[in-house]
DSSP file (Angstrom, degrees, kcal/mol; ACC not computed):
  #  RESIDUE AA STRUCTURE BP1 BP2  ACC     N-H-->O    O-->H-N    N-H-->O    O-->H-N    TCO  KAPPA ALPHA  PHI   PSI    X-CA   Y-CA   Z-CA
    1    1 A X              0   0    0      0, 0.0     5,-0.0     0, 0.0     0, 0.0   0.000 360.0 360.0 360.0 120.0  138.0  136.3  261.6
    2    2 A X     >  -     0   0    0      1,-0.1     4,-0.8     3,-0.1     5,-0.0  -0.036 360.0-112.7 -49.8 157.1  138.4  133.2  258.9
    3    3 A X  H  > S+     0   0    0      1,-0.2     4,-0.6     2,-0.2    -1,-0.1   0.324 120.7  58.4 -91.6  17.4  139.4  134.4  255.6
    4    4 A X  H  > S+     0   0    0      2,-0.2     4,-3.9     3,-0.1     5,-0.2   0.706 106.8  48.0 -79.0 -56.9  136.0  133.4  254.4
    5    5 A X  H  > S+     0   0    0      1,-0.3     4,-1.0     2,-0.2    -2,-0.2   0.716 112.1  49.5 -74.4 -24.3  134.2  135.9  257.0
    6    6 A X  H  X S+     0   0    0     -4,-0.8     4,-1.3     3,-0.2    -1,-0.3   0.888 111.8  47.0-101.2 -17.4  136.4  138.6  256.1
    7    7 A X  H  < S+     0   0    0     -4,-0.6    -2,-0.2     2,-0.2    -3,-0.1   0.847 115.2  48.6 -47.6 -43.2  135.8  138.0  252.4
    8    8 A X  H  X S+     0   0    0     -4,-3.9     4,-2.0     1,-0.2    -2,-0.2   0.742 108.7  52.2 -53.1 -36.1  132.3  137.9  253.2
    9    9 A X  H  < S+     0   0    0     -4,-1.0     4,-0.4    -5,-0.2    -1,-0.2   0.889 107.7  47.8 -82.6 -30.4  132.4  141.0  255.3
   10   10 A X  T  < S+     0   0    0     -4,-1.3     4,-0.5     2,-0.2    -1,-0.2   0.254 109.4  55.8-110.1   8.7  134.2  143.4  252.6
   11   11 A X  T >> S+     0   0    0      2,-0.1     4,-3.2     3,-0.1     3,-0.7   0.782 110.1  48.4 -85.1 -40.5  131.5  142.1  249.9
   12   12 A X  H 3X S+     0   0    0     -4,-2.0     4,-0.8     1,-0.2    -2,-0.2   0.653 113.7  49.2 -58.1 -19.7  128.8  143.3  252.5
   13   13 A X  H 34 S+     0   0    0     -4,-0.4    -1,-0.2     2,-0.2    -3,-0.1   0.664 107.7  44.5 -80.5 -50.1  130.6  146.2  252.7
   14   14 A X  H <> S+     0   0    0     -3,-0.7     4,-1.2    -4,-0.5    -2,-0.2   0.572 110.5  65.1 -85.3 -19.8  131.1  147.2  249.0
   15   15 A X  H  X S+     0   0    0     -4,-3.2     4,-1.1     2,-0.2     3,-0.4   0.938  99.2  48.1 -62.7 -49.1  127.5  146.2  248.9
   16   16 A X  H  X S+     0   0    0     -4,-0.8     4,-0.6     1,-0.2    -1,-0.2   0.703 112.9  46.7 -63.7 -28.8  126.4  149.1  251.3
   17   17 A X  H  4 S+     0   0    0      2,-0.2    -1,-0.2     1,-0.1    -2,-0.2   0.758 110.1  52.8-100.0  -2.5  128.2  151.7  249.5
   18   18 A X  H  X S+     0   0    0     -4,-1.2     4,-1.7    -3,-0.4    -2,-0.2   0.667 109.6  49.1 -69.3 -41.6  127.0  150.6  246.1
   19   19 A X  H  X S+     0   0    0     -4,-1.1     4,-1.6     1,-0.2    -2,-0.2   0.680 111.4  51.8 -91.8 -26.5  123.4  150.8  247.4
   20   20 A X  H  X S+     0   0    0     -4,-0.6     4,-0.5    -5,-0.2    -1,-0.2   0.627 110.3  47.0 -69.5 -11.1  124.0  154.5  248.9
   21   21 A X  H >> S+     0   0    0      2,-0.2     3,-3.1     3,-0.2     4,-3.0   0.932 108.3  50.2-102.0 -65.8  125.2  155.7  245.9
   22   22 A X  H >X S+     0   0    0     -4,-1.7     4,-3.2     1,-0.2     3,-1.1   0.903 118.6  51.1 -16.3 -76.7  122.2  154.1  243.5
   23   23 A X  H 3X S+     0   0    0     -4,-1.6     4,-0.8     1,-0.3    -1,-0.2   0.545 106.4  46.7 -53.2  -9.0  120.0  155.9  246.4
   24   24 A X  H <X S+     0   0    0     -3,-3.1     4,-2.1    -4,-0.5    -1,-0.3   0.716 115.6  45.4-113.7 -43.9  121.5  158.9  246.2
   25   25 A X  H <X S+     0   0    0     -4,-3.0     4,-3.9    -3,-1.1    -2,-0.2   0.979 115.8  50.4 -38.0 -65.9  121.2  158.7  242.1
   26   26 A X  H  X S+     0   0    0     -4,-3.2     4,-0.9     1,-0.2    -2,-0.2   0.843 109.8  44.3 -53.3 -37.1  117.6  157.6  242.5
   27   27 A X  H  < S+     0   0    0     -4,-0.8     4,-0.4    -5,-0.3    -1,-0.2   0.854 122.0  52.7 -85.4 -35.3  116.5  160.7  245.2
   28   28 A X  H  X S+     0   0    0     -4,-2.1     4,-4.2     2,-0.2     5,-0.3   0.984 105.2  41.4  -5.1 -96.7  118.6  162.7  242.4
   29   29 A X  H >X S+     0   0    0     -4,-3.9     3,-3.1     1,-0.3     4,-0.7   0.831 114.7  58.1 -51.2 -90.5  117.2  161.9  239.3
   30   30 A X  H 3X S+     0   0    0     -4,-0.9     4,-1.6     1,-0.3    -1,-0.3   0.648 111.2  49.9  -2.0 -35.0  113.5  162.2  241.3
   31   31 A X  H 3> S+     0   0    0     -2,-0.6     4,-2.1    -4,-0.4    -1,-0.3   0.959 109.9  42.4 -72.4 -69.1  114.7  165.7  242.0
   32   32 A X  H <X S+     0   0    0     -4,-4.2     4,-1.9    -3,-3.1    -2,-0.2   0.833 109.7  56.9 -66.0 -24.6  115.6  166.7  238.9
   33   33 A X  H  X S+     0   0    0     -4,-0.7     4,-1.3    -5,-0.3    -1,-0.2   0.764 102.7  57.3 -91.6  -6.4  112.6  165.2  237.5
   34   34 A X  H  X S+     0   0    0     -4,-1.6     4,-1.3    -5,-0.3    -2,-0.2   0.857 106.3  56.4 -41.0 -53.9  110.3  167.6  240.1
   35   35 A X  H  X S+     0   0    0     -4,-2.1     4,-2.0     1,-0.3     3,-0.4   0.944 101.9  47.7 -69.9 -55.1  112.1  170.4  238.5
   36   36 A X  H  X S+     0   0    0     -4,-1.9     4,-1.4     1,-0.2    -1,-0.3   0.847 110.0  50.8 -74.5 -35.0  111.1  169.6  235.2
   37   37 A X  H  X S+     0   0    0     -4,-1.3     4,-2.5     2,-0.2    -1,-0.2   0.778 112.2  57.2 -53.5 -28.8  107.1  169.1  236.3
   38   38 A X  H >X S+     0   0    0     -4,-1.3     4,-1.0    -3,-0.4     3,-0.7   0.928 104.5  47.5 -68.2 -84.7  107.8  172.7  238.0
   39   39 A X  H 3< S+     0   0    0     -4,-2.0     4,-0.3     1,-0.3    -2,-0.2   0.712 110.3  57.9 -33.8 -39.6  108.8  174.1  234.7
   40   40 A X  H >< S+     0   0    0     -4,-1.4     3,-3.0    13,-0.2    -1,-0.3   0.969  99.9  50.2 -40.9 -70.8  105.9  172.7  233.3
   41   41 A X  H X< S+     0   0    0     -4,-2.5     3,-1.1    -3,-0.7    -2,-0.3   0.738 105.1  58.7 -53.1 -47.7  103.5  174.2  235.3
   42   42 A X  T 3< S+     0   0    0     -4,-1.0    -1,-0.3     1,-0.2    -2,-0.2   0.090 109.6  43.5  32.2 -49.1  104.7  177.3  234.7
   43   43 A X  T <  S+     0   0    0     -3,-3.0     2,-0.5    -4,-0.3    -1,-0.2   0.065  84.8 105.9 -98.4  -0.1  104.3  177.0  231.3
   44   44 A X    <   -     0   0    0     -3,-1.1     6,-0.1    -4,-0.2    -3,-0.0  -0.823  45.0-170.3-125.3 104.4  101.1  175.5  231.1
   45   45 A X  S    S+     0   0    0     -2,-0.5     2,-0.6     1,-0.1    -1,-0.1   0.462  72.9  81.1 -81.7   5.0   98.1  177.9  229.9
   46   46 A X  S  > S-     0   0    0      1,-0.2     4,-2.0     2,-0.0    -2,-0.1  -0.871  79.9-143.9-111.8 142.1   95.7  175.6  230.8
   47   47 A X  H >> S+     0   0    0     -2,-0.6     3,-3.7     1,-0.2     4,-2.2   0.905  97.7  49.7 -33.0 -78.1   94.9  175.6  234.6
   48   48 A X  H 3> S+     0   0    0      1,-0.3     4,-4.6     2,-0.2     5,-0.3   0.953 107.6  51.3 -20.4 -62.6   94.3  171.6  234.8
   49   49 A X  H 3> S+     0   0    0      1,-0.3     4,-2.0     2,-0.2    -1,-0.3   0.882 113.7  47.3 -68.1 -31.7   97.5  170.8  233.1
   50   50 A X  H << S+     0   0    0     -3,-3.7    -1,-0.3    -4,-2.0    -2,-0.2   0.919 111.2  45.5 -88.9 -24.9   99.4  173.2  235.7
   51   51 A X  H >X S+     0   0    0     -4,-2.2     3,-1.2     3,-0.2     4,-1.2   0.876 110.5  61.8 -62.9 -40.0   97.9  172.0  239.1
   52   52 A X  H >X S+     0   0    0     -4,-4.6     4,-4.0    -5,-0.4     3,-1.6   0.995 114.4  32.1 -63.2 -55.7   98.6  168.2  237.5
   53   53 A X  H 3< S+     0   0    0     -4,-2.0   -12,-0.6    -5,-0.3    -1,-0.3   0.009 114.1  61.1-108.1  64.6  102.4  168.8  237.4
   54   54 A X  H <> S+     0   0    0     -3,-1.2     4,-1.6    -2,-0.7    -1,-0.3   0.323 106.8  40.5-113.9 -30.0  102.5  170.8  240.2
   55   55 A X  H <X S+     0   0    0     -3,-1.6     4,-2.3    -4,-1.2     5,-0.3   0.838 110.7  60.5-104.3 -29.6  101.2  168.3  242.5
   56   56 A X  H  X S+     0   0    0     -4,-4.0     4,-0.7    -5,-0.2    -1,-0.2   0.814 110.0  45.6 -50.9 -19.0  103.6  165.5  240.7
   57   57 A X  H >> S+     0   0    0      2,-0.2     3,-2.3   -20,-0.2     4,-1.3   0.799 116.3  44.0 -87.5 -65.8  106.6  167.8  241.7
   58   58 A X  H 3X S+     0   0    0     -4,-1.6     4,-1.5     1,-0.3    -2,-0.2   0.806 113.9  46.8 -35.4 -36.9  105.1  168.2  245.3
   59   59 A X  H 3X S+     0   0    0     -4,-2.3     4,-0.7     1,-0.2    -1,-0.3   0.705 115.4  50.1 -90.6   2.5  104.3  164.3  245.6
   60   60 A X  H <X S+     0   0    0     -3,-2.3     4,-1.6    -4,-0.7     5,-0.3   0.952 111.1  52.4 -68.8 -69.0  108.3  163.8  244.1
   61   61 A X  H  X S+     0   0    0     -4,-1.3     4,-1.5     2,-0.2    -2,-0.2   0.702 112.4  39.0 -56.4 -27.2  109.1  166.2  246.8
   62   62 A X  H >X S+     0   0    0     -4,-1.5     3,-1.1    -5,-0.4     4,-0.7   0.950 115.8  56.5 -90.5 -74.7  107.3  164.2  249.9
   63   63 A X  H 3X S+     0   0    0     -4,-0.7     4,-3.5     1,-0.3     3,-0.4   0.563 105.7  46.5  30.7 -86.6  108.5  161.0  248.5
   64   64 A X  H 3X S+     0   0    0     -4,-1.6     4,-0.9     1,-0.3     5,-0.4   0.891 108.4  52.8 -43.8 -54.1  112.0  161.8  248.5
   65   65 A X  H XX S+     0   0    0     -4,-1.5     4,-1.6    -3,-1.1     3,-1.1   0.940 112.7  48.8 -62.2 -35.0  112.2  163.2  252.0
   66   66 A X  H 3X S+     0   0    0     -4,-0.7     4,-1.0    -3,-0.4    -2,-0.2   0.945 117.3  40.7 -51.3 -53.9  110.4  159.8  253.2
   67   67 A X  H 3X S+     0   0    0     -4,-3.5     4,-0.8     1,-0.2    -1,-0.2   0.443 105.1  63.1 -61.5  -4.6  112.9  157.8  251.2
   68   68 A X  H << S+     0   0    0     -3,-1.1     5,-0.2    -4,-0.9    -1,-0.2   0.703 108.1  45.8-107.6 -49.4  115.7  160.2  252.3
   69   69 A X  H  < S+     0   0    0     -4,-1.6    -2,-0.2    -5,-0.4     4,-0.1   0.952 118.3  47.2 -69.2 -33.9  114.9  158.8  256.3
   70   70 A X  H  < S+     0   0    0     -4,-1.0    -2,-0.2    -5,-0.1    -1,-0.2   0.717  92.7  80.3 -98.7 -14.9  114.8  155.6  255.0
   71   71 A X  S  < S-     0   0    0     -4,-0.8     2,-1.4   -48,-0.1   -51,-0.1  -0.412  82.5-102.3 -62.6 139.5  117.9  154.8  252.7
   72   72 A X        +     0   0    0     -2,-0.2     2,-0.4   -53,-0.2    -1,-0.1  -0.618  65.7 149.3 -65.8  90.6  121.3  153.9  253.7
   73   73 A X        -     0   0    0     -2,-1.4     5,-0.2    -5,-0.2    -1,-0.0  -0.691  39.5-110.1-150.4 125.1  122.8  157.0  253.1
   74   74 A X     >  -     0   0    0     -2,-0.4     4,-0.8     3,-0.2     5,-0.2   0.329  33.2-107.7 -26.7 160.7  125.9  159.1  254.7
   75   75 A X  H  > S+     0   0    0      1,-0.2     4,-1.7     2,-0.2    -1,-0.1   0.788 122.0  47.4  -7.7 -64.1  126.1  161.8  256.6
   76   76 A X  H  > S+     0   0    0      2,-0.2     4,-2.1     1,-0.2    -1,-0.2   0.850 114.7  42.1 -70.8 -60.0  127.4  163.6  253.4
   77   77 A X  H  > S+     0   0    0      1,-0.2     4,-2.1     2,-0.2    -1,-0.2   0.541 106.6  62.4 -75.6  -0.5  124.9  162.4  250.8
   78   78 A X  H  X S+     0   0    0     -4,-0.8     4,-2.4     2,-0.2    -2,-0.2   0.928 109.6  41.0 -85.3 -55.9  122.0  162.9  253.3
   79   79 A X  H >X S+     0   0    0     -4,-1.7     3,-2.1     1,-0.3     4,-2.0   0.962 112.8  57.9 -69.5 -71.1  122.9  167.1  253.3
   80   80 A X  H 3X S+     0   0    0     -4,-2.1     4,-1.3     1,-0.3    -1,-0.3   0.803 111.6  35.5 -41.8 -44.1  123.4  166.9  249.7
   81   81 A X  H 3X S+     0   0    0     -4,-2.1     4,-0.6     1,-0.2    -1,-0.3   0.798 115.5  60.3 -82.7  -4.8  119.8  165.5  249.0
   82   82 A X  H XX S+     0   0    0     -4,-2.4     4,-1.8    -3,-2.1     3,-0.7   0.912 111.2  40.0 -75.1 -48.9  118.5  167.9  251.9
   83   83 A X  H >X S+     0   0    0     -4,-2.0     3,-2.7     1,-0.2     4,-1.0   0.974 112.9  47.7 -72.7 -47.6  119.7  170.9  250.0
   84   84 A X  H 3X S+     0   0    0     -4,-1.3     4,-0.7     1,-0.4    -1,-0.2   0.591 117.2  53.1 -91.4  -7.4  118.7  169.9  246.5
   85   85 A X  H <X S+     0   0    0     -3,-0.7     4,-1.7    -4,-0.6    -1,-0.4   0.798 107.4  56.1 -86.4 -49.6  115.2  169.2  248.7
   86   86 A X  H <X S+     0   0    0     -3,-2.7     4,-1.5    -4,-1.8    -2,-0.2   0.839 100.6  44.8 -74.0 -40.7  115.5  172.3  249.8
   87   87 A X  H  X S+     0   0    0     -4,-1.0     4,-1.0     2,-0.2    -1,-0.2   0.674 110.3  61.6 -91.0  -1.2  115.6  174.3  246.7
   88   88 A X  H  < S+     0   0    0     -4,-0.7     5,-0.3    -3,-0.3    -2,-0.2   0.930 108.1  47.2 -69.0 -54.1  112.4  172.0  245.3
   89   89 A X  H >< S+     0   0    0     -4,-1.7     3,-0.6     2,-0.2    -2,-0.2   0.770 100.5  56.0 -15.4 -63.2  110.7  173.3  248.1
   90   90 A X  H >X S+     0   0    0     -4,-1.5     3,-6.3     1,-0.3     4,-1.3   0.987 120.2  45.5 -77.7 -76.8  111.6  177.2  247.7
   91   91 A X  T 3< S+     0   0    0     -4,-1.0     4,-0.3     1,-0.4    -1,-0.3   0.433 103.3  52.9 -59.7   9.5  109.9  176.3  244.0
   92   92 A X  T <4>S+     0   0    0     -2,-1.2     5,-1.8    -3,-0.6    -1,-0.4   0.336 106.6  54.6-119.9 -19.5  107.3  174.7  244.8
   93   93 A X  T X45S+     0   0    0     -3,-6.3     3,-1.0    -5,-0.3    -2,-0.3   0.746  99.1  61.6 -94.1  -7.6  106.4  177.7  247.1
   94   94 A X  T 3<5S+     0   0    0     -4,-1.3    -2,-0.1     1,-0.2    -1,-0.1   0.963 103.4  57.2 -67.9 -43.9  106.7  180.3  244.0
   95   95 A X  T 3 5S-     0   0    0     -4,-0.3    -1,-0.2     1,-0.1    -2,-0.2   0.407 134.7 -94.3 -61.7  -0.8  103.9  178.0  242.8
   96   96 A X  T < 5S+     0   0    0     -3,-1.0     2,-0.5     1,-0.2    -3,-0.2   0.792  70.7 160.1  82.0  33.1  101.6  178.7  246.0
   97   97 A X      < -     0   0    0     -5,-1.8     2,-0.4    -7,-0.2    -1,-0.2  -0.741  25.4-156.6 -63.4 117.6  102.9  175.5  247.9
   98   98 A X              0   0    0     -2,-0.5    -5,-0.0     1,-0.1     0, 0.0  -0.993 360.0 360.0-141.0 125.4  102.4  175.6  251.4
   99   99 A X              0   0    0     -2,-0.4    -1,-0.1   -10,-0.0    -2,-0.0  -0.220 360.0 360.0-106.9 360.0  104.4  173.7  253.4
């Protein structure tokens, strides 16, 4: 391998874990921002106003797992956004979610 092709190859390289890591922020933050539509709803005496961010945390929750299949992302960060997936889920079923 030319020292051009192996320069090339370890940019491609630092490129791919740079772009797991962003995805693994992005399915995050989404996560966290589920949580906070949960909390809403929760809190929300009027009916309307809880259903709305109760189905924005749900459609954050389907979202993520589609993006989850589709992102470059390890082994390692794949179980981390599968548990934090997991425990949006378990809340989203105190809310009458059915899954």
């Amino acid at each position: 391998m030319s020292p051009l092709d192996q320069n090339i190859d370890a940019k491609l390289k630092r490129s791919r874990k740079e772009l797991s890591r962003n995805a693994v922020d992005f399915l995050s933050l989404d996560i966290e921002t589920a949580f906070t539509f949960i909390n809403v709803a929760r809190t929300a005496t009027e009916p309307e106003k809880k259903l709305r961010n109760q189905d924005h945390a749900r459609r954050a929750y389907d979202k993520v797992g589609e993006l989850a299949e589709r992102l470059p992302l390890s082994p390692e960060q794949y179980r981390q956004i599968a548990e934090q997936r997991s425990n949006l889920k378990a809340e989203l079923e105190t809310l009458g979610e059915r899954f």
